[in-house]
Residue frames as qw, qx, qy, qz and C-alpha x, y, z in Angstrom:
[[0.078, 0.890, -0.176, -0.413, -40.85, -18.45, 19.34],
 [0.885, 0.403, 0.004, 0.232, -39.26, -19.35, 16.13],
 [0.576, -0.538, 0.318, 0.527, -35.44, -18.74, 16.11],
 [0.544, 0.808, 0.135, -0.182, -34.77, -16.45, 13.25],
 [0.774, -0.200, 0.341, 0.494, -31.42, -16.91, 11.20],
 [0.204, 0.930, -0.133, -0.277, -29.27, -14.29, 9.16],
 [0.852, -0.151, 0.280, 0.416, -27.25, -15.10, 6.24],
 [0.084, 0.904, -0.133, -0.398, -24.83, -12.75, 4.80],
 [0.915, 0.351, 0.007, 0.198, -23.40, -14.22, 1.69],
 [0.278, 0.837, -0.302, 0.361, -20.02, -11.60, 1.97],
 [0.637, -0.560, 0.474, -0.236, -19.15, -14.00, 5.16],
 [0.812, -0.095, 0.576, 0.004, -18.85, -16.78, 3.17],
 [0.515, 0.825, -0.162, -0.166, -17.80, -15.42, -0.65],
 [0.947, 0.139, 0.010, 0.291, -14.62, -17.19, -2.16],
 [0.385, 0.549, 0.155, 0.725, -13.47, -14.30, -3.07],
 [0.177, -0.667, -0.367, 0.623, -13.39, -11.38, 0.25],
 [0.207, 0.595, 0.478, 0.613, -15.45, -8.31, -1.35],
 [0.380, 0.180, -0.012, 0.907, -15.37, -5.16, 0.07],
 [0.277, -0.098, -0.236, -0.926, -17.48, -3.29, -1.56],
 [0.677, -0.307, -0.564, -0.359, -20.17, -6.40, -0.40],
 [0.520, -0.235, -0.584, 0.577, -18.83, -6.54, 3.06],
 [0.062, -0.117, -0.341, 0.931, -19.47, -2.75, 3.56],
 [0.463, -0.215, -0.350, -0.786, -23.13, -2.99, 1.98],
 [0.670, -0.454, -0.586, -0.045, -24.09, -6.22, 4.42],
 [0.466, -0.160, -0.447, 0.747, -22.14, -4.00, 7.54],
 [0.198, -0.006, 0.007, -0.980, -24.73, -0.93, 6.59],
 [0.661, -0.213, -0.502, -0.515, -27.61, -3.07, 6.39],
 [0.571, -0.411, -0.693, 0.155, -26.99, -4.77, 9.98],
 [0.148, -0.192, -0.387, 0.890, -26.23, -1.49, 11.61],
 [0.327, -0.262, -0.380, -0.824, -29.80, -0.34, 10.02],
 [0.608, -0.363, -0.550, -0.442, -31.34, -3.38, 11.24],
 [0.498, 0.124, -0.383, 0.768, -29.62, -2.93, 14.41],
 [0.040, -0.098, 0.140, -0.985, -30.78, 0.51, 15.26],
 [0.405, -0.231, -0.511, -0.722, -34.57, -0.26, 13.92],
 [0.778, -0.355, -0.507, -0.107, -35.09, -3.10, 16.30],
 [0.462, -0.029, -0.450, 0.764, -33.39, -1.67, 19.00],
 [0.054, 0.027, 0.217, -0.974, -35.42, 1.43, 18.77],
 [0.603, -0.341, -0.414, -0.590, -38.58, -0.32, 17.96],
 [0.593, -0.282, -0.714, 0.242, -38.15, -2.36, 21.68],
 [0.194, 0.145, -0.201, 0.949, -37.20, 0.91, 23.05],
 [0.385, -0.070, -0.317, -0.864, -40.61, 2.05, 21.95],
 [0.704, -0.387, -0.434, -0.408, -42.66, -0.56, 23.32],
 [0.486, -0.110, -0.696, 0.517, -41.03, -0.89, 26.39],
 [0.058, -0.009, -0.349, 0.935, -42.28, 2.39, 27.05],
 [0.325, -0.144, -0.558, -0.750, -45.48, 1.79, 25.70],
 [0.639, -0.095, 0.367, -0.669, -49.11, 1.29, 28.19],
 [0.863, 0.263, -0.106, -0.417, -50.28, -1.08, 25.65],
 [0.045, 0.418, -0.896, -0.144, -49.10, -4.74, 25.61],
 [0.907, 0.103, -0.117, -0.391, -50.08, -8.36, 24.50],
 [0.829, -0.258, 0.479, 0.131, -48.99, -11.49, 24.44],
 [0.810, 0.474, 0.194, 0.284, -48.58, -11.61, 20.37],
 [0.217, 0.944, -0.105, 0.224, -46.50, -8.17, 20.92],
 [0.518, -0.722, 0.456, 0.038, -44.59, -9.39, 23.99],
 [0.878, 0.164, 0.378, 0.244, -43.73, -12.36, 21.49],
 [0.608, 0.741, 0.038, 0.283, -42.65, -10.26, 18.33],
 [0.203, 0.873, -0.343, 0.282, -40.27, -8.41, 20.55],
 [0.779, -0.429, 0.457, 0.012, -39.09, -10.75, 21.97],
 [0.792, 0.237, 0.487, 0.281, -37.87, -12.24, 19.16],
 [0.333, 0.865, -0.097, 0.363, -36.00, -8.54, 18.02],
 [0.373, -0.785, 0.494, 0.013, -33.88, -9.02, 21.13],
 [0.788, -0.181, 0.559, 0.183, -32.94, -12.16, 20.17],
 [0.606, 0.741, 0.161, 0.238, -32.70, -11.00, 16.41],
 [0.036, 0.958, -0.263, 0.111, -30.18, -8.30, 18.15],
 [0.572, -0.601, 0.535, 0.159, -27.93, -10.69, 19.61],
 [0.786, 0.353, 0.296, 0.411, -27.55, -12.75, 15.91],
 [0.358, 0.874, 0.088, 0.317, -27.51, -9.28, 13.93],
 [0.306, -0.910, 0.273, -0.064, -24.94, -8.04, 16.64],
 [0.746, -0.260, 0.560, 0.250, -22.47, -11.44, 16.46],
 [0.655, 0.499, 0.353, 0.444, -22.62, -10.72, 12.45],
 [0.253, 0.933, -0.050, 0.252, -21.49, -7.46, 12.59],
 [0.678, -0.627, 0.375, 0.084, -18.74, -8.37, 14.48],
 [0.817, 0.175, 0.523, 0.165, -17.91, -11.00, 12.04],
 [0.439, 0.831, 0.066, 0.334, -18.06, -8.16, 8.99],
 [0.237, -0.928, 0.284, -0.037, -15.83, -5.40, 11.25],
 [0.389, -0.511, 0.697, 0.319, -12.53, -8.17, 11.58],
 [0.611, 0.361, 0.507, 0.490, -13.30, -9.54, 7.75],
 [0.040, -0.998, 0.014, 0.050, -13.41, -5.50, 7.19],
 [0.353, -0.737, 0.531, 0.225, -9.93, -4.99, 9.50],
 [0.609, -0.328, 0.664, 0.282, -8.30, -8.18, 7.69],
 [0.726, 0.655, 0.208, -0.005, -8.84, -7.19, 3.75],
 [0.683, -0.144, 0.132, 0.704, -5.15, -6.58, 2.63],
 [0.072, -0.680, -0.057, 0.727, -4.03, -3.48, 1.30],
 [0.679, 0.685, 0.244, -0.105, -4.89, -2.54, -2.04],
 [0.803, 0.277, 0.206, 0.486, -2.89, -2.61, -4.86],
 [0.175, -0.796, 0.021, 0.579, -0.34, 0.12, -5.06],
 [0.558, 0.379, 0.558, 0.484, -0.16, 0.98, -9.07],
 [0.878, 0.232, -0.338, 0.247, 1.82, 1.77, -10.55],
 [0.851, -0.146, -0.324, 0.386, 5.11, 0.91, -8.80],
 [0.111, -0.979, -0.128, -0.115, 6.57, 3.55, -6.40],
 [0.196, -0.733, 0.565, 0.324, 9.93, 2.79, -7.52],
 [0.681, 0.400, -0.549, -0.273, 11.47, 1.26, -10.41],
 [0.990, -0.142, 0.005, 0.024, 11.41, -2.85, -10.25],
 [0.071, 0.670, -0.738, -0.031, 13.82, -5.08, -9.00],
 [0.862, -0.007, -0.480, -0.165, 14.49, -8.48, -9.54],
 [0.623, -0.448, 0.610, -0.200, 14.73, -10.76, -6.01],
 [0.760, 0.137, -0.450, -0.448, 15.51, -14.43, -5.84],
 [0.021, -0.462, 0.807, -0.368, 15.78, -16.75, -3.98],
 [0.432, -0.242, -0.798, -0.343, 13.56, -19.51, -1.99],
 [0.557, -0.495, -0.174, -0.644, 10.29, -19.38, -0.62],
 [0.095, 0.226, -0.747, 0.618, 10.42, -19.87, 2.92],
 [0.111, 0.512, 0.749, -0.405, 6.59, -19.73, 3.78],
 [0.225, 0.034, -0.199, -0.953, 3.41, -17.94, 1.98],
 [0.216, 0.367, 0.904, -0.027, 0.08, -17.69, 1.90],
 [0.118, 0.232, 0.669, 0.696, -2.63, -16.61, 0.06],
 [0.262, 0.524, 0.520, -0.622, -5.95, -14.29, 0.47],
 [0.270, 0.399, 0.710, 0.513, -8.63, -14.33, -2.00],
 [0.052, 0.605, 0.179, -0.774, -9.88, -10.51, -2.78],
 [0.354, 0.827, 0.355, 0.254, -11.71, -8.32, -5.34],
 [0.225, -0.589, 0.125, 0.766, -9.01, -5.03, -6.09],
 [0.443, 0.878, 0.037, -0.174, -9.15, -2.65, -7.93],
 [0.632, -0.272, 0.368, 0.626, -5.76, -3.22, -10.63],
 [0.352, 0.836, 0.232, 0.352, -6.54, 0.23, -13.19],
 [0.685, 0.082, 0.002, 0.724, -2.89, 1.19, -13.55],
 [0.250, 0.332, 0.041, 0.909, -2.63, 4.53, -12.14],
 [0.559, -0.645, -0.342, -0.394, -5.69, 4.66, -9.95],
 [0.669, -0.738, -0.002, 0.089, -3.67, 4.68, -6.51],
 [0.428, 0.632, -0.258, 0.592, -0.57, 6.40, -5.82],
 [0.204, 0.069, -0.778, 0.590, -1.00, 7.13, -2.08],
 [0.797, -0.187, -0.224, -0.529, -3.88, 5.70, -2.06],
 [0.757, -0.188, -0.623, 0.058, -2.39, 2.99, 0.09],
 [0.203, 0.125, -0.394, 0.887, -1.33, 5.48, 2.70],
 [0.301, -0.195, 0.004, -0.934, -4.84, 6.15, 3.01],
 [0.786, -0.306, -0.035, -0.537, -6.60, 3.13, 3.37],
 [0.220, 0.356, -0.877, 0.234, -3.82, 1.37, 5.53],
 [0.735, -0.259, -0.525, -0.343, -5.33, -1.66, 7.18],
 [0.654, -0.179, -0.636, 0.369, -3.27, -1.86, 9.96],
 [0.038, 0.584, -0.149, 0.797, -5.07, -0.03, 11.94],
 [0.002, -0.001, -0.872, 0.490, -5.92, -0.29, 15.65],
 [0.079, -0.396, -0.914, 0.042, -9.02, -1.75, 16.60],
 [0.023, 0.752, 0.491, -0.440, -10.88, 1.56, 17.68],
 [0.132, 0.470, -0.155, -0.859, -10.04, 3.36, 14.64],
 [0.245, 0.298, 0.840, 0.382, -11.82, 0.53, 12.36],
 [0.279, 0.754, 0.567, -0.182, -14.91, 3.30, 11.85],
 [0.172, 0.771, -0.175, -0.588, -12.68, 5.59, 10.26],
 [0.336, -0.082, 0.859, 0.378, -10.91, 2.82, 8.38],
 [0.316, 0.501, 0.795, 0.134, -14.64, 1.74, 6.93],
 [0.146, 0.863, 0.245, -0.417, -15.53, 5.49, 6.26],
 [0.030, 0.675, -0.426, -0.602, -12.52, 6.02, 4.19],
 [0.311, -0.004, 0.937, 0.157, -13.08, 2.88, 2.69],
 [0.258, 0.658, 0.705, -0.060, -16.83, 3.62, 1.64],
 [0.134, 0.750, -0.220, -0.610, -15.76, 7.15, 0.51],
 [0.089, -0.443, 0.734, 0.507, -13.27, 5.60, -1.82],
 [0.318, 0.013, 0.934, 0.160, -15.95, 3.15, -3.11],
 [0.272, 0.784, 0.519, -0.203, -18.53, 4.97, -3.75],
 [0.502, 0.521, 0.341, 0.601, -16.23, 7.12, -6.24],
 [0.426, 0.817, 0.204, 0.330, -15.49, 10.10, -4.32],
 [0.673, -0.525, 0.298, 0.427, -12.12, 9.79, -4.01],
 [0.466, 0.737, -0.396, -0.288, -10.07, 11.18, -6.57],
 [0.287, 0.461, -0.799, -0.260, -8.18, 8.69, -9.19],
 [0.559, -0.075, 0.788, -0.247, -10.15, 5.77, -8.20],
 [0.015, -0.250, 0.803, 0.541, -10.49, 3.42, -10.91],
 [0.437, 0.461, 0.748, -0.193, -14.68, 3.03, -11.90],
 [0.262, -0.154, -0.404, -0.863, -17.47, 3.45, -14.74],
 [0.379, -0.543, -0.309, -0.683, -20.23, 4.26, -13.83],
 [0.312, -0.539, 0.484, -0.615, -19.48, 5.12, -10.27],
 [0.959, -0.227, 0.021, -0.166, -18.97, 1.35, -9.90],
 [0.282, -0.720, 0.616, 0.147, -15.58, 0.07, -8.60],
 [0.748, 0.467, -0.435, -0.181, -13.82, -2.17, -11.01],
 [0.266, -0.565, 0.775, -0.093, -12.41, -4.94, -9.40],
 [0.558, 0.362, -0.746, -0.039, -10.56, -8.36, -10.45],
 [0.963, -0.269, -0.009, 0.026, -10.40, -11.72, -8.82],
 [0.329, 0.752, -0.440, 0.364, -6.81, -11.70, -7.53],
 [0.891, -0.223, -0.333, 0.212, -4.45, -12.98, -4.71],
 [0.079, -0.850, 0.432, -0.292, -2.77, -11.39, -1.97],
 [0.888, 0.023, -0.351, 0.297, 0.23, -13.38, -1.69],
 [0.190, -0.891, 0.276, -0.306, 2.56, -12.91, 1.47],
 [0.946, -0.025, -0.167, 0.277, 5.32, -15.15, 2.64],
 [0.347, -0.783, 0.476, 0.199, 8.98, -14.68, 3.50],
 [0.832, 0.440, -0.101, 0.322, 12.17, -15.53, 0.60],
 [0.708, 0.195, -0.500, 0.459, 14.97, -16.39, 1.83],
 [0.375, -0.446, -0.552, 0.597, 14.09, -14.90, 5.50],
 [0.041, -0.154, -0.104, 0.982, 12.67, -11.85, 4.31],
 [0.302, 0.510, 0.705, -0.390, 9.18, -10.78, 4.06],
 [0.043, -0.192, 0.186, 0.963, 7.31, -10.04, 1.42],
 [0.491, 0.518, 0.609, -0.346, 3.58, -9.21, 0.14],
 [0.158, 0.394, -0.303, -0.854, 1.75, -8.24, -2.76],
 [0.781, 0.356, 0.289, -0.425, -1.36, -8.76, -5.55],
 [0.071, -0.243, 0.819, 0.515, -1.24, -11.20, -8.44],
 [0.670, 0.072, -0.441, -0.593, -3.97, -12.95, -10.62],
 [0.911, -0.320, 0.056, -0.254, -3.29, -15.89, -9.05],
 [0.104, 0.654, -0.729, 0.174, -0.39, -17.78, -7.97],
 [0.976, -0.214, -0.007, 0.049, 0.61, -22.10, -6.74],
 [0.389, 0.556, -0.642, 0.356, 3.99, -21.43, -5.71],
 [0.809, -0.471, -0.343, -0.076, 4.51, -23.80, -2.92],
 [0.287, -0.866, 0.401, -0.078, 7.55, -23.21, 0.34],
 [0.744, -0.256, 0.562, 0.253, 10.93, -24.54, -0.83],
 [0.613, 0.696, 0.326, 0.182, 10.12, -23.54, -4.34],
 [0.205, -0.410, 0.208, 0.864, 13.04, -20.90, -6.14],
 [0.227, 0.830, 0.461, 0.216, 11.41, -18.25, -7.60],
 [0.340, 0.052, 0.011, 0.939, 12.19, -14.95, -8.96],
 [0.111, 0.758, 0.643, 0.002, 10.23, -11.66, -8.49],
 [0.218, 0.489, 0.120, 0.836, 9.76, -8.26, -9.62],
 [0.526, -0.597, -0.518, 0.315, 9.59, -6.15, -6.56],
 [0.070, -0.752, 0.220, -0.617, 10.21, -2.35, -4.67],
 [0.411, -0.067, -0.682, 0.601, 11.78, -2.51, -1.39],
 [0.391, -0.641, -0.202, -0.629, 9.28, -1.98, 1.36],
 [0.475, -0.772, 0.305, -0.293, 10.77, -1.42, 4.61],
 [0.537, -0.510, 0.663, -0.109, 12.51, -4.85, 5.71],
 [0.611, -0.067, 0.789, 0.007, 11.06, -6.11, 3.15],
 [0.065, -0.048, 0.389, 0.918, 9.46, -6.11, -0.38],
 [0.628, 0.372, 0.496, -0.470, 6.65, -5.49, -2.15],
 [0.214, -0.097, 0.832, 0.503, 6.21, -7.35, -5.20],
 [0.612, 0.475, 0.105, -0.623, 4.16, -7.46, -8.61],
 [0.805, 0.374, -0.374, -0.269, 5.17, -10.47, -10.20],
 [0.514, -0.559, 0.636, -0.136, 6.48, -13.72, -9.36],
 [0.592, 0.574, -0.490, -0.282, 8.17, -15.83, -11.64],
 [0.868, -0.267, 0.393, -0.145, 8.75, -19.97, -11.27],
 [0.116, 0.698, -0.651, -0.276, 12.00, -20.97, -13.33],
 [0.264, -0.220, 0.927, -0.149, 11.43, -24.49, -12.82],
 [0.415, 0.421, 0.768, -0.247, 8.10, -24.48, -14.12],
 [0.184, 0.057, 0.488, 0.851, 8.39, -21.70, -16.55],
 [0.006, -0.742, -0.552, -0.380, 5.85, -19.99, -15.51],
 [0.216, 0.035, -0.371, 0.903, 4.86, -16.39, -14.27],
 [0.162, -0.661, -0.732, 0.038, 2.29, -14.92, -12.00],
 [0.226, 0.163, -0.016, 0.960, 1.50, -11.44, -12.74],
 [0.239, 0.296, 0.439, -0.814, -1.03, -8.74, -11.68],
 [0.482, 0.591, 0.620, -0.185, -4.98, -9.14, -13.36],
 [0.372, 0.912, 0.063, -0.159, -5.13, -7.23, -17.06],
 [0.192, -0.825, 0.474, 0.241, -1.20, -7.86, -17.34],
 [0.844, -0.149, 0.504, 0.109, 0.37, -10.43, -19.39],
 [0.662, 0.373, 0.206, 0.616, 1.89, -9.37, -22.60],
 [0.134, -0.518, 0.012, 0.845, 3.64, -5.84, -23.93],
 [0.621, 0.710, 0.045, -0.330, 2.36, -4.22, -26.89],
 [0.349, 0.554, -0.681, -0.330, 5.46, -5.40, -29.19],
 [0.250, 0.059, 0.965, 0.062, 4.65, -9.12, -28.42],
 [0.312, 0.349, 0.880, -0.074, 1.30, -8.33, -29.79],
 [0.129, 0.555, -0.087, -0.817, 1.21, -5.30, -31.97],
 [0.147, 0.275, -0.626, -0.714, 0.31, -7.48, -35.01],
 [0.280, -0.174, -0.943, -0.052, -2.31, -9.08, -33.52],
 [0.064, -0.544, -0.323, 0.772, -3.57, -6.27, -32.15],
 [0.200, 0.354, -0.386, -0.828, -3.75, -4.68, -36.00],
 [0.268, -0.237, -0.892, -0.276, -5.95, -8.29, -37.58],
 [0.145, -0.136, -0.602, 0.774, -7.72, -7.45, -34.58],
 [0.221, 0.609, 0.247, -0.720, -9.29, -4.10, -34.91],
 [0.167, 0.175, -0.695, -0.677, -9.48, -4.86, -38.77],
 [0.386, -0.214, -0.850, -0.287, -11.57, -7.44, -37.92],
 [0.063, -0.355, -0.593, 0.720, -13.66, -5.70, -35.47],
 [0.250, 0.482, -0.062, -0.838, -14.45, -3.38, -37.90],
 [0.196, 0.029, -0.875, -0.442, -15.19, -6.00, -40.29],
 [0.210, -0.403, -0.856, 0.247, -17.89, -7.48, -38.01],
 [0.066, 0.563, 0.412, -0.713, -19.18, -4.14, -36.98],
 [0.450, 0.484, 0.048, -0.749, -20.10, -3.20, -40.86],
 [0.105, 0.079, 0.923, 0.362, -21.11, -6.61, -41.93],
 [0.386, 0.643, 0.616, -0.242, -24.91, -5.59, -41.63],
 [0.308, 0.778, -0.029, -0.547, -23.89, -2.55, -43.98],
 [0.023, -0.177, 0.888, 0.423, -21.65, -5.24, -46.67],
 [0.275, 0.293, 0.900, -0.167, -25.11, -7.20, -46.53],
 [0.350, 0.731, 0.314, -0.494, -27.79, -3.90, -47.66],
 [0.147, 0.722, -0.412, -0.537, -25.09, -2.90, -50.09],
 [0.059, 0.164, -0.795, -0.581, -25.08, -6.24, -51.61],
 [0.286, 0.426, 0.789, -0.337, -28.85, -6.47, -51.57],
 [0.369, 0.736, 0.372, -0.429, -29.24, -3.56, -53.22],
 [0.280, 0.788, -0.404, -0.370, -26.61, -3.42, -55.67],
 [0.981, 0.158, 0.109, 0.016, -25.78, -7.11, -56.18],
 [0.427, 0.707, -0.503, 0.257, -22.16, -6.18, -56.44],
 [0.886, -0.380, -0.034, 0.263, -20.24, -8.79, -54.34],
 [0.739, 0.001, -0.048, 0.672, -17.08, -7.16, -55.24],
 [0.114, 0.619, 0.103, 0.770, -17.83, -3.87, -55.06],
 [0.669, -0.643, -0.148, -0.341, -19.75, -4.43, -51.84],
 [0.906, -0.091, -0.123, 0.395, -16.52, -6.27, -50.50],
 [0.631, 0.157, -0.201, 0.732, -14.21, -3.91, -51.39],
 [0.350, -0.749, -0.143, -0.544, -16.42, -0.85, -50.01],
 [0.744, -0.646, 0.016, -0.169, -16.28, -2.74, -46.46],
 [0.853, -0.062, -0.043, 0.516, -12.61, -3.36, -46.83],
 [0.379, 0.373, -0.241, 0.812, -10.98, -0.20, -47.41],
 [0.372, -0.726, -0.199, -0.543, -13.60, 0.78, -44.82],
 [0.930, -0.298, -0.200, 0.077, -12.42, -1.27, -42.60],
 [0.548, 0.044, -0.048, 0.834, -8.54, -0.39, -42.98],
 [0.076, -0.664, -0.113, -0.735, -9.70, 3.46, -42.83],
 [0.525, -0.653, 0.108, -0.535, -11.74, 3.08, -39.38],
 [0.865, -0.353, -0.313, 0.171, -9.67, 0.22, -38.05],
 [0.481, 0.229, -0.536, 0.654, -7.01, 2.30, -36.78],
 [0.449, -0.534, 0.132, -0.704, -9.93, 4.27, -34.47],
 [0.863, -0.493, -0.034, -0.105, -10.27, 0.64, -32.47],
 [0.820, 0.162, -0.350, 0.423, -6.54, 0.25, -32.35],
 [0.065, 0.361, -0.339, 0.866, -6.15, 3.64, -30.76],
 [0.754, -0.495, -0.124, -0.413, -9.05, 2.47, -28.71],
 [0.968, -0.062, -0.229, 0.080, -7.24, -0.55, -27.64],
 [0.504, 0.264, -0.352, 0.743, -4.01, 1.16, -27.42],
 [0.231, -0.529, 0.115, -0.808, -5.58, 3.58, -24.87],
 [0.833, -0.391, -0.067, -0.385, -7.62, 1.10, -22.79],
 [0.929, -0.184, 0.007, 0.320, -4.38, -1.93, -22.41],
 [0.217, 0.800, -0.340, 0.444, -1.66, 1.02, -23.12],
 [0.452, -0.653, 0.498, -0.348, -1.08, 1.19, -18.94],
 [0.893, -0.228, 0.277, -0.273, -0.67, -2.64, -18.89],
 [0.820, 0.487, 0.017, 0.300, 1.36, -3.23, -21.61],
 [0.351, 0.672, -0.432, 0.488, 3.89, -0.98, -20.14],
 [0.254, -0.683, 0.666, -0.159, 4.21, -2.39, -16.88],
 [0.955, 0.246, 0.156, 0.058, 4.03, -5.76, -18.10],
 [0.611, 0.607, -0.314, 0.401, 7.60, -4.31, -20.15],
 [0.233, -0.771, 0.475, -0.355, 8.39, -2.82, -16.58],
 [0.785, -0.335, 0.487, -0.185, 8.29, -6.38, -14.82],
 [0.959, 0.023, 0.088, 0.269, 9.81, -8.24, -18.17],
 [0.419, 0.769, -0.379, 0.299, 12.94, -5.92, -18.35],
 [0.255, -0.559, 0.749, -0.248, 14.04, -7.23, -14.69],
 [0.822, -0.115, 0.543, -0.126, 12.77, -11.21, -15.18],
 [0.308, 0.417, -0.691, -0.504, 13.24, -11.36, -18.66],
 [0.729, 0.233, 0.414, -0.492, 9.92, -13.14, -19.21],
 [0.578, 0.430, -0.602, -0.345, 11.00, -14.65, -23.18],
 [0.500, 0.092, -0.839, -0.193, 9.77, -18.36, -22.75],
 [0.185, 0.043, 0.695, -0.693, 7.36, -18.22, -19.56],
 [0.169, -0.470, -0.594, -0.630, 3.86, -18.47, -19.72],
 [0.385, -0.254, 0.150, -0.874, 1.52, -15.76, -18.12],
 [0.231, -0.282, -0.929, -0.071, -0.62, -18.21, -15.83],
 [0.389, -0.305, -0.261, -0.829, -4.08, -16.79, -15.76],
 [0.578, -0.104, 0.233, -0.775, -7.33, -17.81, -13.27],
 [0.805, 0.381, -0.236, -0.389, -8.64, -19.73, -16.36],
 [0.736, 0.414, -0.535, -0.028, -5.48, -21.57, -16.85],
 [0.293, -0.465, 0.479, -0.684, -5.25, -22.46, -13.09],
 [0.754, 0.131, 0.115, -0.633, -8.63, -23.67, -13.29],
 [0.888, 0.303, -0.274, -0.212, -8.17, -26.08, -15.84],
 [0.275, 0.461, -0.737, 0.410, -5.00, -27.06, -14.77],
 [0.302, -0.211, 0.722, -0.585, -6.19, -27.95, -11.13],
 [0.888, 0.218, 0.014, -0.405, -9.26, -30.24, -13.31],
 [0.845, 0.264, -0.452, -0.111, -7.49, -32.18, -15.33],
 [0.422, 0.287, -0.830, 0.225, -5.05, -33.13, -12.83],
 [0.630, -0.126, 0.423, -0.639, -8.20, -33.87, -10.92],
 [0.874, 0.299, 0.070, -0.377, -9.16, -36.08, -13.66]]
């Protein structure tokens, strides 16, 4: 009898996914059921063979893998942190002090400013073991878009590479999401935070020593740090978007300047439509970005990113 093997890639993902955890947790309870009732079925059955007694034989033994992996999904399930709570359900404050202990879970969330409100009331994780099927139910509602305010296009959840960080400054606990974060225990750091019971939650987390800060995915400037760069921008968006028409127009009229200045004032005319684009899409970010630098007072930090992690953690490979 061969010894069939089951890999679920959401077991082993850098990154813990949800939304892939509840699709490989609906697919073993399928296969589950199928082979369960297909043994059923031939147990009861007149007819038997050897090649048949083989095949099911080899669904029980499929049941006992497919049954140890769903196991596996259900407490990576229970142990996804709570989603992001956005935006803040009280104005920030600034902690500081040093890191006592933290660590780090790697997670897909959803961080579209304004998408959960008590939404975290709803899909609290800590829940006891025998209520984990409602847990996953509310969970799979909410993913599947039909929950109000949840943050997707096209009834697909948006979600970032991110870090639930938890630890304990200066003896007090506290959790919360960032982009990513190397803050190490012993380290003084400041953070922007809401008091959450004993302790806080936090949405930034700032390293004085290093001059850097670790904020939430999609966050990292305000609109006045980049409001003129923001305007070249969408100028030059629009540039790009009616170079094929600059091109016909000087094909057919051979007028380089005329053709030029056409696609310029055109340009200024329809570039404020992508700025108000822009301003509409990063609007929500740009203002709590301001929310998190009015208590750190961010002026000479730098926003470490994924990216700039990344590279960072190379070269000093190399």
């Amino acid at each position: 009898m061969i010894k069939q093997k089951y890999f679920l890639s959401s077991l082993d993902d850098e990154y813990l996914d949800l939304v892939d955890l509840l699709d490989d947790l609906s697919m073993v309870n399928s296969d589950i059921k199928f082979r369960k009732k297909s043994n059923y079925k031939y147990s009861q059955s007149e007819r038997k063979s050897k090649i048949d007694d083989d095949k099911f034989a080899s669904y029980t033994q499929a049941i006992i893998q497919l049954e140890e992996q769903k196991k596996r999904l259900e407490a990576k399930i229970d142990s996804f942190p709570p989603l992001p709570v956005l935006p803040s359900p009280e104005p920030l404050i600034k902690i500081s002090g040093t890191v006592d202990e933290i660590t780090y879970t790697k997670a897909l969330a959803c961080f579209d400013v304004g998408a959960y409100t008590t939404m975290q009331e709803q899909l609290e994780r800590k829940c006891n073991r025998d209520n984990i099927g409602t847990s996953v139910a509310m969970v799979a509602q909410v993913l599947a878009g039909s929950a109000p305010h949840v943050g997707k296009t096209d009834n697909v959840w948006q979600r970032d590479k991110s870090m639930y960080v938890q630890g304990k400054i200066d003896g007090k606990p506290f959790a919360g999401w960032v982009e990513t974060a190397d803050v190490q225990p012993g380290e003084q750091v400041m953070m922007a935070a809401v008091p959450n019971g004993d302790g806080y939650m936090i949405y930034a987390i700032a390293v004085p020593e290093k001059n850097i800060v670790y904020l939430p995915p999609k966050c990292r400037r305000s609109k006045k740090s980049g409001i003129i760069s923001d305007n070249i921008r969408a100028i030059a968006m629009m540039h790009v978007v009616l170079s094929p028409f600059f091109i016909i127009i000087l094909f057919m009229s051979r007028g380089f300047l005329n053709s030029f200045l056409f696609i310029f004032i055109a340009s200024v005319f329809l570039g404020p439509i992508i700025k108000y684009r822009i301003d509409r899409r990063e609007g929500p970010y740009w203002a709590f970005f301001q929310k998190i630098d009015d208590v750190l007072h961010l002026d000479g930090y730098t926003p470490m990113t994924l990216w700039k992690l990344k590279k960072k953690t190379e070269n000093a490979r190399n």
